[in-house]
ZANUFI-606420 format. One line per field, with one value per residue (C-alpha): x, y, z; residue in three letters; residue number from 0. Coordinates in Angstrom, 3 decimals. Layout:
<recs>
x (X, ...)
y (Y, ...)
z (Z, ...)
code (ALA, ...)
pos (NUM, ...)
</recs>
This chain:
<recs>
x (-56.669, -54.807, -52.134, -49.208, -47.475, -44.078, -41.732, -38.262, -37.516, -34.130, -33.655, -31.427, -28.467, -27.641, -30.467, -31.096, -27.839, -30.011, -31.038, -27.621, -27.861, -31.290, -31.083, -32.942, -33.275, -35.925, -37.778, -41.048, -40.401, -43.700, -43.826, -45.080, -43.366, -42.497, -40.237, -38.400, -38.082, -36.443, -34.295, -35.113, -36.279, -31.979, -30.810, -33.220, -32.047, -28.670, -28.380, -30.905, -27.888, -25.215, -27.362, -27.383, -31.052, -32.685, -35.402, -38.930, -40.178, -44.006, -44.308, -48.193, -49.185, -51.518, -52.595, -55.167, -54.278, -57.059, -58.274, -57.974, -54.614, -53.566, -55.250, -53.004, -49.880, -50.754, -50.874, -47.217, -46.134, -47.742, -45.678, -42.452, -42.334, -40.526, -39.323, -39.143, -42.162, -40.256, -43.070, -41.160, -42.924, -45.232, -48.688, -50.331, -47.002, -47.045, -49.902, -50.515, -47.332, -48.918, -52.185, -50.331, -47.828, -51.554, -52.847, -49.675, -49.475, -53.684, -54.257, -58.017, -58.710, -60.182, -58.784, -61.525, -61.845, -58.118, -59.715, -58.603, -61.076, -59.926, -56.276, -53.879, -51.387, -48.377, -44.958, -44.862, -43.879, -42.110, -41.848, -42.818, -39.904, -41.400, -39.673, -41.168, -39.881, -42.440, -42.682, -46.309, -48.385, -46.814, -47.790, -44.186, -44.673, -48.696, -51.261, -53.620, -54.424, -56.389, -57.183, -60.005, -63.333, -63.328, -67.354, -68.253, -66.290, -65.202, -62.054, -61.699, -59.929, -58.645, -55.781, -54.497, -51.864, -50.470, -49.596, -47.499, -44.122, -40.980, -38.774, -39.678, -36.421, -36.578, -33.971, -34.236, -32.110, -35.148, -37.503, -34.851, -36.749, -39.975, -41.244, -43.067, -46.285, -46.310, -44.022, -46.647, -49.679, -47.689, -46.521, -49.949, -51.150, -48.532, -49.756, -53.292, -52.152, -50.728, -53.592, -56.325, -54.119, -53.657, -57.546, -59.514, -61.410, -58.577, -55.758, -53.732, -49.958, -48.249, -49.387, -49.695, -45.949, -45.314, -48.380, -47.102, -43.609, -44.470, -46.927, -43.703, -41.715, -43.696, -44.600, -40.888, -39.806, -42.486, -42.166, -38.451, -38.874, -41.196, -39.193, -36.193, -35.960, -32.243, -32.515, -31.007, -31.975, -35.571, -35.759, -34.445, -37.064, -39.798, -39.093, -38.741, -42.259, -43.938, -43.234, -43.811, -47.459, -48.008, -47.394, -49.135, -52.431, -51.556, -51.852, -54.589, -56.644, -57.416, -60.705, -63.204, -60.567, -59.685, -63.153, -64.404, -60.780, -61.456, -64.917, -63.621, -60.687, -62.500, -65.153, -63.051, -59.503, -58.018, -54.224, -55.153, -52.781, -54.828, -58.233, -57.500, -55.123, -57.918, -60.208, -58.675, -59.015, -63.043, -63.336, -61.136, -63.759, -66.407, -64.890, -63.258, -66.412, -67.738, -64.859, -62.243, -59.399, -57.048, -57.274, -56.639, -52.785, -51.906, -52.901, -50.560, -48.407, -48.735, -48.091, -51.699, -52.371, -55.666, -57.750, -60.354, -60.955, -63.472, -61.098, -58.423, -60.085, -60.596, -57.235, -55.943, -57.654, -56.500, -53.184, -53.008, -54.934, -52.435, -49.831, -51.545, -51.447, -47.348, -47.608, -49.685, -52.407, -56.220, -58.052, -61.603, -63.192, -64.232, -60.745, -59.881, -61.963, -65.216, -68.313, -70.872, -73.172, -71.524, -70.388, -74.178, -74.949, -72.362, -73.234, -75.287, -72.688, -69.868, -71.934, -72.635, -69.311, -68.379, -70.318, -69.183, -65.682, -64.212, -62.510, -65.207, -66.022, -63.182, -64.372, -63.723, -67.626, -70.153, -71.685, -75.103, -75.650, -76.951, -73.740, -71.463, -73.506, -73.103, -69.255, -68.559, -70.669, -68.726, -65.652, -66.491, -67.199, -64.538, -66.678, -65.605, -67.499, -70.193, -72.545)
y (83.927, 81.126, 79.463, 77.401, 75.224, 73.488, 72.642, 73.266, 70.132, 67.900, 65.520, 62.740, 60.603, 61.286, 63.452, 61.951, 63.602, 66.836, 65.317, 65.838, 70.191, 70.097, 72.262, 71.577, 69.121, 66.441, 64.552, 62.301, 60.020, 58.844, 55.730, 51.862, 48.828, 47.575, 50.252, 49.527, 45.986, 47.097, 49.197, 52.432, 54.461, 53.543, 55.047, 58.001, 58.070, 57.501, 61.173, 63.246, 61.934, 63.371, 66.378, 66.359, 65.840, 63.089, 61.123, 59.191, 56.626, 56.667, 53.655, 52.627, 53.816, 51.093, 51.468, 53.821, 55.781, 55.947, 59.439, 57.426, 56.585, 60.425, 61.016, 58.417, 60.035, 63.761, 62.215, 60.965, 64.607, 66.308, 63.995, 64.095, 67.966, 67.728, 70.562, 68.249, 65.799, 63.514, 61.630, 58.970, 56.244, 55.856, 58.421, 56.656, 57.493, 61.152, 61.989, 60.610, 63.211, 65.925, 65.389, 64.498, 67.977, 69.945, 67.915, 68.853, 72.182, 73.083, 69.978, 71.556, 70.299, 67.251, 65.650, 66.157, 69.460, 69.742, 71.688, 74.409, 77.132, 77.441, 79.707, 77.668, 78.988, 76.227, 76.070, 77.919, 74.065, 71.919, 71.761, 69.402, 66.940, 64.264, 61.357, 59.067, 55.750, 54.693, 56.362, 57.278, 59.342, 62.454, 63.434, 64.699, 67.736, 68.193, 69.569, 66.807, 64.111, 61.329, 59.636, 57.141, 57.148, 53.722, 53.413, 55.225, 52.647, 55.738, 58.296, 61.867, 64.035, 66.720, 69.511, 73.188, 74.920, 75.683, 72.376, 71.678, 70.083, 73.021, 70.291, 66.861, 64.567, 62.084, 60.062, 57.025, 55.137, 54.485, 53.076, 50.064, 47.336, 48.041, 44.501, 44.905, 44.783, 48.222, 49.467, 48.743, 49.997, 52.942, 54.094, 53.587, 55.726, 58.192, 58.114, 58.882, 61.936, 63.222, 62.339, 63.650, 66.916, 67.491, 67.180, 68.159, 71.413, 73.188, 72.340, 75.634, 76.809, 76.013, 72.622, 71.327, 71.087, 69.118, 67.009, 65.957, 65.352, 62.964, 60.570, 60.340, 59.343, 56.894, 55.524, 55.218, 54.190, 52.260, 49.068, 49.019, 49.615, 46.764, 44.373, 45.049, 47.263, 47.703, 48.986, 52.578, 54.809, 53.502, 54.535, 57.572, 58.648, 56.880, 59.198, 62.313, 61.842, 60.768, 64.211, 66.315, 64.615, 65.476, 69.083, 68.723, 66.994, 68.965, 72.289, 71.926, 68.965, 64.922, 63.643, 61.739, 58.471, 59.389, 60.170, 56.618, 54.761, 56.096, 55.019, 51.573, 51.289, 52.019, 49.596, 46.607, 46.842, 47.667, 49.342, 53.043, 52.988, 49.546, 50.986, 54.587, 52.623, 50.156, 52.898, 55.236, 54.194, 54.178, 57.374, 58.421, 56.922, 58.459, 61.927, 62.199, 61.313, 65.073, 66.739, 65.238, 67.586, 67.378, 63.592, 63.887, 65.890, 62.718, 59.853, 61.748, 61.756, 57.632, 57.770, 57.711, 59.558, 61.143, 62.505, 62.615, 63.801, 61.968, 58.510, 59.897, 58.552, 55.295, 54.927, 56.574, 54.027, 51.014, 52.394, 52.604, 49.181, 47.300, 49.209, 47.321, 44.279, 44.810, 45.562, 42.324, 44.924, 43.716, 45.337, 44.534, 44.998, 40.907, 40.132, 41.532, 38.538, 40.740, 38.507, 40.074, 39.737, 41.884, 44.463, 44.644, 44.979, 47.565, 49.739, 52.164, 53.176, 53.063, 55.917, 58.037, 58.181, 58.877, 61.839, 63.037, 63.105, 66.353, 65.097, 65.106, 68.616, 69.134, 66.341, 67.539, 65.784, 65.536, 62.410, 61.910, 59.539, 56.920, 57.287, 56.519, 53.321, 52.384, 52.999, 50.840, 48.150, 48.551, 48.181, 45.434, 43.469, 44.672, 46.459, 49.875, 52.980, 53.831, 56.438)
z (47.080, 47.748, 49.731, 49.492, 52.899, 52.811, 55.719, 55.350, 53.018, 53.630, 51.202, 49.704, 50.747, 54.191, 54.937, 58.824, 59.276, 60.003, 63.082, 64.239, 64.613, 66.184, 69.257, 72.211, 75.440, 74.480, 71.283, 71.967, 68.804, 67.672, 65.331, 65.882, 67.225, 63.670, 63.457, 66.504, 65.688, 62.018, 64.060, 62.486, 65.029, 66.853, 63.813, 64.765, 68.363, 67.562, 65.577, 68.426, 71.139, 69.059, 69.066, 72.442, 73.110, 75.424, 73.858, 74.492, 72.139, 71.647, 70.032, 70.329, 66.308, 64.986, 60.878, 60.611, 64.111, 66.382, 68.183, 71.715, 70.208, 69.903, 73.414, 75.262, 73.111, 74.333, 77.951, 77.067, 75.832, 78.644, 80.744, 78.875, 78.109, 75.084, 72.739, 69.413, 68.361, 65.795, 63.635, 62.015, 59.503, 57.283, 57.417, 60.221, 62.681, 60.714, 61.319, 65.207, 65.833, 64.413, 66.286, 69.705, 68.655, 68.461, 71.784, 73.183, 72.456, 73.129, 75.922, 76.008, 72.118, 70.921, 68.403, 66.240, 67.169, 64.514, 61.645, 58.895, 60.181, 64.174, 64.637, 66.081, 67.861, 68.375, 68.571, 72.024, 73.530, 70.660, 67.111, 64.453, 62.573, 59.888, 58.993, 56.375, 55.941, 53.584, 49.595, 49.580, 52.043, 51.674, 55.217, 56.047, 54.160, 54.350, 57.178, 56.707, 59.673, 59.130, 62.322, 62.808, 64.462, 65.798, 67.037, 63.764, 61.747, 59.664, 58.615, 59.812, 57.616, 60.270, 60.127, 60.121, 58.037, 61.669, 61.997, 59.225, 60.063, 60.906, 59.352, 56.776, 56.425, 52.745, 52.973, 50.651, 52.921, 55.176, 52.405, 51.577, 54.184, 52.466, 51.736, 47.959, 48.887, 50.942, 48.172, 46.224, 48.116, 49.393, 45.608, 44.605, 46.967, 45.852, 42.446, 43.539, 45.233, 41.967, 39.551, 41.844, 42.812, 39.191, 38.327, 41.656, 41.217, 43.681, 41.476, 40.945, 38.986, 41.787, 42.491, 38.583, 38.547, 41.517, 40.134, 36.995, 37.683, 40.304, 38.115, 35.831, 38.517, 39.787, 36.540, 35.871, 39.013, 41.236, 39.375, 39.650, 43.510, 43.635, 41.449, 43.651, 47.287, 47.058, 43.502, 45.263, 42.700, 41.999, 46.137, 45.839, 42.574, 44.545, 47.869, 45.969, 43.983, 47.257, 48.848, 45.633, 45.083, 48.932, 47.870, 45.252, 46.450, 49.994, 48.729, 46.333, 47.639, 47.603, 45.370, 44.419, 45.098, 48.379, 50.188, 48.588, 49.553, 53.247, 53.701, 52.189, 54.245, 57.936, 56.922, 55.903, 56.891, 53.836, 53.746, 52.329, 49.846, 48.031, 48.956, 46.878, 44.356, 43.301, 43.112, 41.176, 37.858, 38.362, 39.448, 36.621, 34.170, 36.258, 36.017, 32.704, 31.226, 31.869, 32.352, 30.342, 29.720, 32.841, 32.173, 28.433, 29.822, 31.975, 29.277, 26.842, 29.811, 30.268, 26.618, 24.967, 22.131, 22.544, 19.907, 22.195, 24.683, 25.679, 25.467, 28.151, 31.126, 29.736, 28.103, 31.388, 33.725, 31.750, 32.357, 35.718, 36.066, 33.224, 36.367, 39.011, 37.222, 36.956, 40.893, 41.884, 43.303, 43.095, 40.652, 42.156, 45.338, 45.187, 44.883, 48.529, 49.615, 50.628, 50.430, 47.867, 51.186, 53.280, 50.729, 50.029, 53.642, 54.047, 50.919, 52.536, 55.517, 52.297, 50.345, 53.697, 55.167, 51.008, 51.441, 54.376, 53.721, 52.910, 49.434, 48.022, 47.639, 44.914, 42.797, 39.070, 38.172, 41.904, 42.158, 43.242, 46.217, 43.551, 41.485, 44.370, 45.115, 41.630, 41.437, 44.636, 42.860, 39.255, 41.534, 43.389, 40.084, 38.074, 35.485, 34.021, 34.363, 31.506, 33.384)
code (UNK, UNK, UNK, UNK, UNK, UNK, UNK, UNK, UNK, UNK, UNK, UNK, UNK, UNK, UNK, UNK, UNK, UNK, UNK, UNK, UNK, UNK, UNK, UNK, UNK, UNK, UNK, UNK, UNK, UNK, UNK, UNK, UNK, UNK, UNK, UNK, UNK, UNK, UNK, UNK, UNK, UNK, UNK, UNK, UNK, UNK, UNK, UNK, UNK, UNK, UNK, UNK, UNK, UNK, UNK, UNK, UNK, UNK, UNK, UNK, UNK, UNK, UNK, UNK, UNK, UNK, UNK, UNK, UNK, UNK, UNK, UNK, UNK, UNK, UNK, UNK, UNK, UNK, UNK, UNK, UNK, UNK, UNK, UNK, UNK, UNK, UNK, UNK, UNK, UNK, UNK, UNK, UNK, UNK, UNK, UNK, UNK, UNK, UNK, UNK, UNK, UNK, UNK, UNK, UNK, UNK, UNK, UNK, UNK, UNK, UNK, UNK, UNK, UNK, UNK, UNK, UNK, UNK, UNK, UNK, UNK, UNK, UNK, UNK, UNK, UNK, UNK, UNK, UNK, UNK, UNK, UNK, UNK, UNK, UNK, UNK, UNK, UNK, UNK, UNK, UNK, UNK, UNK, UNK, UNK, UNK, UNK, UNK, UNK, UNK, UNK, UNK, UNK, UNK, UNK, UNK, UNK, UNK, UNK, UNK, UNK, UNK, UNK, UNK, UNK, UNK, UNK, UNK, UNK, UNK, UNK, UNK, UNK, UNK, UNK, UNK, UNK, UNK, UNK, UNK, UNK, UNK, UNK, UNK, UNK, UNK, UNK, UNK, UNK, UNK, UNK, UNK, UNK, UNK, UNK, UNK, UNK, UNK, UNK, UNK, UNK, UNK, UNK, UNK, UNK, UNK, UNK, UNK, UNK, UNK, UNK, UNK, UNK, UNK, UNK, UNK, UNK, UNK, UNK, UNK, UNK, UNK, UNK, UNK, UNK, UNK, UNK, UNK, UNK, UNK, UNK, UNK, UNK, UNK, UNK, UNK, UNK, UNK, UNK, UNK, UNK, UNK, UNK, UNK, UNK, UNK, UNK, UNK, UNK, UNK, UNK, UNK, UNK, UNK, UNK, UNK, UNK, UNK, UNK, UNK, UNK, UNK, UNK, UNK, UNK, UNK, UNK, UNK, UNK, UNK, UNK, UNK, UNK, UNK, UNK, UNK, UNK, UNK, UNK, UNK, UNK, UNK, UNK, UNK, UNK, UNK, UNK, UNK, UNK, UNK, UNK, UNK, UNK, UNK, UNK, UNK, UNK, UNK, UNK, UNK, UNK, UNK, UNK, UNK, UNK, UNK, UNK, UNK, UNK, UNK, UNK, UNK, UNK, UNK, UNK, UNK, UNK, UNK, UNK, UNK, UNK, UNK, UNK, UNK, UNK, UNK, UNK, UNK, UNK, UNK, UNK, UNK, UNK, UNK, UNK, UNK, UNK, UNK, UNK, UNK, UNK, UNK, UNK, UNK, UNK, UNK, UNK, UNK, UNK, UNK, UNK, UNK, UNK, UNK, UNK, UNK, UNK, UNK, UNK, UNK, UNK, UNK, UNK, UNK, UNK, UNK, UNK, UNK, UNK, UNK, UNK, UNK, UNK, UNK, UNK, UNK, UNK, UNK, UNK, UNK, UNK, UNK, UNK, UNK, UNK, UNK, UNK)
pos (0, 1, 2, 3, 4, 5, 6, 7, 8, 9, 10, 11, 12, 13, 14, 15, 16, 17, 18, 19, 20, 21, 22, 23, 24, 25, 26, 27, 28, 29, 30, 31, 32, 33, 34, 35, 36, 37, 38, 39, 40, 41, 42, 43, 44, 45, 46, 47, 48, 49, 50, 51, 52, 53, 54, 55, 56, 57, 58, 59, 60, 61, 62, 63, 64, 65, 66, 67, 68, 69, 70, 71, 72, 73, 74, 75, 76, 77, 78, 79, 80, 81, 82, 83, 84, 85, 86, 87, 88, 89, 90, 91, 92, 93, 94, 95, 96, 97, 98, 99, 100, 101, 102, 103, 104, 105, 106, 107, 108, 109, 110, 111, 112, 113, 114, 115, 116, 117, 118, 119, 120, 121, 122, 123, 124, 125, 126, 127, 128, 129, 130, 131, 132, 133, 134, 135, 136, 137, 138, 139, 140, 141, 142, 143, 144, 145, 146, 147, 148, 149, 150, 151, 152, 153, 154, 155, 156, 157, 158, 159, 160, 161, 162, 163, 164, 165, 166, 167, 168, 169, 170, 171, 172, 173, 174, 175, 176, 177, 178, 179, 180, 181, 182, 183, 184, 185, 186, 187, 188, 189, 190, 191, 192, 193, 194, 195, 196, 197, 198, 199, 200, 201, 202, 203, 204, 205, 206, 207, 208, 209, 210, 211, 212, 213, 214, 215, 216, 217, 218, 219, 220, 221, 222, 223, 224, 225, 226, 227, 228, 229, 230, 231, 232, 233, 234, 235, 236, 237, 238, 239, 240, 241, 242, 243, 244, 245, 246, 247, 248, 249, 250, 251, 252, 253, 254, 255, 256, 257, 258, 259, 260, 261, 262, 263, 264, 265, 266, 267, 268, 269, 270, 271, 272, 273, 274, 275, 276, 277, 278, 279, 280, 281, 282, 283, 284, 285, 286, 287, 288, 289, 290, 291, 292, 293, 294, 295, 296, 297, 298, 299, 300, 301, 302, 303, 304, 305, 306, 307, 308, 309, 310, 311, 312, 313, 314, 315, 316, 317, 318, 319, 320, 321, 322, 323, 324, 325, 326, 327, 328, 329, 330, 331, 332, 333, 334, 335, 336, 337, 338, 339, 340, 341, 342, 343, 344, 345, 346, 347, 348, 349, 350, 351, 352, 353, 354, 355, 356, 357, 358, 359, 360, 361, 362, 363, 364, 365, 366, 367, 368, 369, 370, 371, 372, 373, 374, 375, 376, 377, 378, 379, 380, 381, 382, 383, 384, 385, 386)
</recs>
């Protein structure tokens, strides 16, 4: 048995404009100070007073959102006692809102206490509205919350279906300030959504769909939106595939990519959507070289004509690196700047935290703990995958 989870999906041109028939009395908007500076989060404010409804801007979202972060946001909530949570930004802003929303709703939980086993009973206080203003996470239309254990140095991966946003907004509109380097980390993170939900062990019919059609999208459409951020149609495509591979990846589940990318980003800083992007095509090698076929459908895809299977993650990977190339995105751990030194001195903790990340359970070929120290090596020197 299985399960699929969607919010009530408003899309396209004009989309915000749904902010306008939301009934109620308040809306803690949760997002970061860079949004209030670009003056998003007025445009946001502007529609919730013609609804009617007084709001509070939580604005205190820093990358990677801490769990004391979330804690000082449910204090907010408690305080405010609104009916609408608005999470508007990027997945760090998305996800603090749905944590504070949980926090707000069960002020007795811990943050990392948010898991898919406990029953959740919300929505007796607020409900849930997701905003992205970035083309990549796809946290507006998934459960997932990644929030960060700061005196670990490492990534939870927390959430319940029961906290799934009542309402995501995608309006392309949003996305046009993107400077082109977070167009480019956030599509690349996009992309990684789509390729791992398509070829994790979870995958299922009603996930392959969404899957595919968003690595053509962004293939098509993530260069143009990095050559040029008012290129309106390029946004638009870019949006769109950002939320299909989050129901994609959301509903059948992140990989191998994504529980390396995590232990990479908490250890050195790195934006998510480089640390997963830069990764990708290694675990691609490293899976496709046992179980070949799902990656053998998405070269063809790319345009690779694959007799073998056993060539689809390598013509697959160059692919997506020749893309990263195109996108000005590092292709090796060394190029981030990371002394060999202190990658080798952080190796160990990189493998653990690996491990203990719950994306790595679907992983379409387990790696042993000697494999994984041997793929963040390959990637920090640039070498392909050949084990």
């Amino acid at each position: 048995m299985w399960y699929y989870t969607s919010p009530q999906i408003v899309f396209g041109e004009e989309a915000l404009d749904e902010l306008d028939e939301l009934a109620g009395e308040r809306a803690l908007v949760v997002t970061d100070r860079t949004l209030v500076e670009l003056g998003l989060v007025d445009q946001v404010t502007r529609h919730l007073r013609r609804a009617g409804i007084d709001t509070r801007i939580f604005d205190a979202v820093e990358p990677d959102p801490s769990l004391e972060t979330v804690m000082v946001g449910k204090l907010e909530a408690l305080a405010y006692q609104p009916d609408w949570i608005i999470g508007l930004g990027g997945g760090s802003p998305m996800d603090a809102a749905k944590a504070i929303w949980v926090l707000y709703e069960l002020p007795d939980m811990q943050p990392a206490e948010i898991n898919p086993i406990v029953r959740l009973e919300l929505r007796r206080k607020a409900r849930l509205v997701t905003v992205p203003t970035t083309s990549g996470t796809g946290s507006e239309v998934t459960w997932a919350i990644v929030l960060t254990d700061t005196a670990a140095q490492r990534k939870l991966g927390l959430g319940n279906r029961a906290n799934t946003a009542d309402i995501a907004i995608v309006d392309p509109a949003l996305t046009v300030q993107m400077p082109p380097q977070l167009t480019a980390d956030t599509g690349l993170d996009a992309l990684t959504h789509a390729v791992e939900g398509y070829t994790c062990t979870w995958h299922t019919d009603m996930t392959d769909g969404h899957c595919l059609r968003a690595v053509q999208l962004i293939l098509q459409y993530l260069p143009r939106a990095f050559a040029d951020g008012q290129d309106l149609a390029a946004r638009e495509k870019m949006h769109n595939a950002a939320t299909l591979a989050g129901l994609g990846f959301g509903n059948a589940m992140a990989s191998l990519a994504h529980a390396a990318g995590h232990s990479l980003g908490a250890a050195f800083h790195i934006p998510h959507g480089r640390a997963v992007g830069l990764l990708l095509p290694y675990t691609i090698e490293f899976a496709a070289a046992e179980a070949p076929e799902r990656y053998a459908d998405l070269a063809r895809l790319v345009g690779s004509a694959v007799d073998d299977p056993r060539d689809a993650g390598r013509r697959l990977a160059a692919h997506i690196r020749g893309l990263c190339a195109r996108l000005d995105e590092p292709t090796a751990l060394r190029d981030l700047g990371i002394a060999e030194a202190t990658f080798e001195a952080s190796l160990e903790r990189l493998a653990e935290n690996t491990f203990n990340d719950t994306s790595i359970l679907t992983a379409a070929r387990p790696p042993s703990y000697a494999e994984v120290l041997d793929l963040f090596r390959h990637a920090y020197n640039g070498r392909e995958i050949e084990f």
